[in-house]
N, C-alpha and C positions, 0 to 999 in steps of 0.2 A: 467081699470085704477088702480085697485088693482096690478093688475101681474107686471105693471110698477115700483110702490111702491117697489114692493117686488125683484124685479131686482134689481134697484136701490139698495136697501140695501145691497142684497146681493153681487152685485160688491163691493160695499165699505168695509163691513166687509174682502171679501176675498184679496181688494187691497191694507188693513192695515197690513193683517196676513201675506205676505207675505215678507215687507220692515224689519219689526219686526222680524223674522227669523230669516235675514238676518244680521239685526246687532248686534242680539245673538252672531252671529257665527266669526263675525268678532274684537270681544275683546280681542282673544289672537291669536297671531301667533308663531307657531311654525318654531322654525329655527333648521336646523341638521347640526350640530356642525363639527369636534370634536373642542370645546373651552376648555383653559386650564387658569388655576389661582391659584392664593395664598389665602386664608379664612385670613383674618382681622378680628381680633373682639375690640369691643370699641374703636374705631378711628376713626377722623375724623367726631363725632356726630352721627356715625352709629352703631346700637348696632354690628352689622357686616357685613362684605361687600366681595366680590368677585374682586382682583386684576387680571384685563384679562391682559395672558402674551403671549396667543399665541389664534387666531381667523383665521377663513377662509379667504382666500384672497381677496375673494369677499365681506365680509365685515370688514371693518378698522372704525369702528364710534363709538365701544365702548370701555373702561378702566376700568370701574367699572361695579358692579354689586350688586344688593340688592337681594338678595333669600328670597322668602317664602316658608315657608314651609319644611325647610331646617332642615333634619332627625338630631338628637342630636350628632349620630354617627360619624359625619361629621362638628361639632362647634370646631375644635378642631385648636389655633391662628398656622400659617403658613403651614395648611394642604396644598400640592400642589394636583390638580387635575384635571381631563377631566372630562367635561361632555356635553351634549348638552342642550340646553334651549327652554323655550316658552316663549316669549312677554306676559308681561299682562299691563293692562291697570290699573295700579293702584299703589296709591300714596306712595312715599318714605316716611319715617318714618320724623319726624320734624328734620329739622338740617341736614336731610342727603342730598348730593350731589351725588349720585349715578346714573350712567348714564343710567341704567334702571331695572326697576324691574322684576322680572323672576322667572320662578320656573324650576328646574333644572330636568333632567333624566337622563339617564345614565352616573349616576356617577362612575369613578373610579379612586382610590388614588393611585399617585405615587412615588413610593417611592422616 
């Protein structure tokens, strides 16, 4: 009767650890660009924001963009630029209307 106990549990611990993983994993999505924009700063309620001017064909649903984590090098108002993104799951700042929040990589500014 013990070995059953001890089954039991340990299906359950192992049937939690696995779901749990799983939704680790699935917080941020990575999408491979090349996406292109204009840096905004203080407009529109956002301390600054990403105007997407040119996106994959395959995706047409965004116009804005909020970056975290966004190098200082790169704050710079009407910087144009490429870069690719990752989806994150987390919140615009108060006031802002930003179509999604993201954290940028391979960035490169054009002249």
């Amino acid at each position: 009767m013990k070995i059953f106990y001890i089954l039991l549990l340990s299906t359950l611990v192992l049937a939690c650890k696995t779901p749990c993983k799983m939704k680790h994993k699935s917080e941020t999505i990575t999408i491979i660009g090349p996406y292109s924009g204009i840096l905004h700063l203080n407009e529109n309620n956002c301390p600054l924001y990403i105007e997407v001017t040119g996106q994959p064909v395959s995706d047409n649903q965004f116009h804005t963009f909020y970056p975290l984590d966004l190098e200082t090098k790169y704050k710079k108002k009407g910087l144009h630029m490429t870069f690719d993104i990752t989806l994150l799951k987390a919140p615009n700042p108060e006031g802002c209307a930003a179509d999604a929040v993201i954290k940028m990589s391979n960035i490169n500014v054009v002249p």
